[in-house]
C-alpha positions in Angstrom: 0.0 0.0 0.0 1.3 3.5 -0.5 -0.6 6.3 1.0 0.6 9.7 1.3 -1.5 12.6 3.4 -0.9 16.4 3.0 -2.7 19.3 3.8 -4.7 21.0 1.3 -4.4 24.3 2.9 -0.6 24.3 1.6 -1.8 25.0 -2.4 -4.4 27.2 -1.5 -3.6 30.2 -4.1 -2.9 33.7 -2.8 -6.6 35.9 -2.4 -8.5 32.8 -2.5 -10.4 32.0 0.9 -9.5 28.6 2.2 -11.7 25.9 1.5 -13.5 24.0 4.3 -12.0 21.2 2.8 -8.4 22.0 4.2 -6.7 18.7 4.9 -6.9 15.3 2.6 -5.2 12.1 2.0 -4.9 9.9 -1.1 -4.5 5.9 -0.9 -4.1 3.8 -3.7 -4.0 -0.2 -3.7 -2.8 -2.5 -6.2 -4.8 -5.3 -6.5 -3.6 -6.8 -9.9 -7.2 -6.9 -11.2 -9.8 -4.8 -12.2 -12.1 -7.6 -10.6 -10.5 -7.6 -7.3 -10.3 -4.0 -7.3 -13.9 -3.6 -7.9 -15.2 -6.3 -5.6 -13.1 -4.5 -2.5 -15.0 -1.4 -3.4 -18.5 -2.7 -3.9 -17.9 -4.4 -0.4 -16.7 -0.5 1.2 -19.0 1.2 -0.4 -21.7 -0.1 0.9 -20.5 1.4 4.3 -21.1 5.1 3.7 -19.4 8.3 5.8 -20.7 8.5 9.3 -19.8 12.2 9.3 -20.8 13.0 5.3 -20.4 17.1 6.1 -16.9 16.7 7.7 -15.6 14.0 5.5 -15.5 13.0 1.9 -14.6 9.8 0.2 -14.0 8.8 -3.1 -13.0 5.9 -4.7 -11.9 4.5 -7.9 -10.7 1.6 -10.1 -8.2 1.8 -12.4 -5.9 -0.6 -14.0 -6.6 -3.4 -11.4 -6.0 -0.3 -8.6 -8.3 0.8 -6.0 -7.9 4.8 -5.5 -9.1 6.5 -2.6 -9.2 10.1 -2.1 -10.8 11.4 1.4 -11.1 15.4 2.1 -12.2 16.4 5.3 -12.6 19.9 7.6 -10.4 18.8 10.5 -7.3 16.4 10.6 -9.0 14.6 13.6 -12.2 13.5 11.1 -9.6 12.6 8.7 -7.4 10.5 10.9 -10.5 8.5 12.2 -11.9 8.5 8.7 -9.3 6.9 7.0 -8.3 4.6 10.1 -11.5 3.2 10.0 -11.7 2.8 6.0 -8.2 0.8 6.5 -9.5 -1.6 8.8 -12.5 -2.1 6.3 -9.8 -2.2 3.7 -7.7 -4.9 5.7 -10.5 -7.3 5.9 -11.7 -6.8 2.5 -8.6 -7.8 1.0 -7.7 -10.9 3.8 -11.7 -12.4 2.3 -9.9 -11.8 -1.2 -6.7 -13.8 -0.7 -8.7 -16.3 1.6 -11.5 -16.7 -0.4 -11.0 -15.1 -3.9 -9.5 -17.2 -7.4 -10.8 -20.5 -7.7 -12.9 -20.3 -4.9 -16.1 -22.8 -6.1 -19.7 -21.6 -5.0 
């Protein structure tokens, strides 16, 4: 995993008022499938925000690659947001390798 987390407040340009949005994170996750990906997501998504006005998600598949990009107003809803979302994450990908190719139904 490779995850990096800076604060947005940093490229704000000059005379612009800073957004509400000030701090977010990026996390992106190979997953060597666009199937694997996509079933990792389905089974987060499902689990929406708790605190949708403090912190934003968004998540995409590319190239067999889960992207995650969370925005939030305070570093503490962001911390907890994306702690959380890697625990999901975690347990999502364990089922995969556990459970995933060749598995018969």
């Amino acid at each position: 995993m490779d995850a990096s987390c800076v604060s947005a407040a940093a490229v704000i340009p000059d005379g612009l008022p800073p957004s509400p949005w000030q701090f977010s994170c990026d996390l992106e996750v190979n997953y060597g499938s666009d199937e694997n990906a996509s079933i990792v997501c389905a089974a987060i998504a499902v689990d929406a925000e708790l605190q949708p006005d403090k912190v934003r998600r968004v998540m995409t598949v590319t190239d067999g690659k889960l992207s995650v990009h969370f925005e939030a107003v305070e570093a503490r809803f962001l911390r907890a947001s994306y702690s959380s979302f890697v625990d999901n994450l975690t347990l999502a990908t364990k089922t995969i390798e556990e459970f995933g190719p060749g598995m018969q139904l």
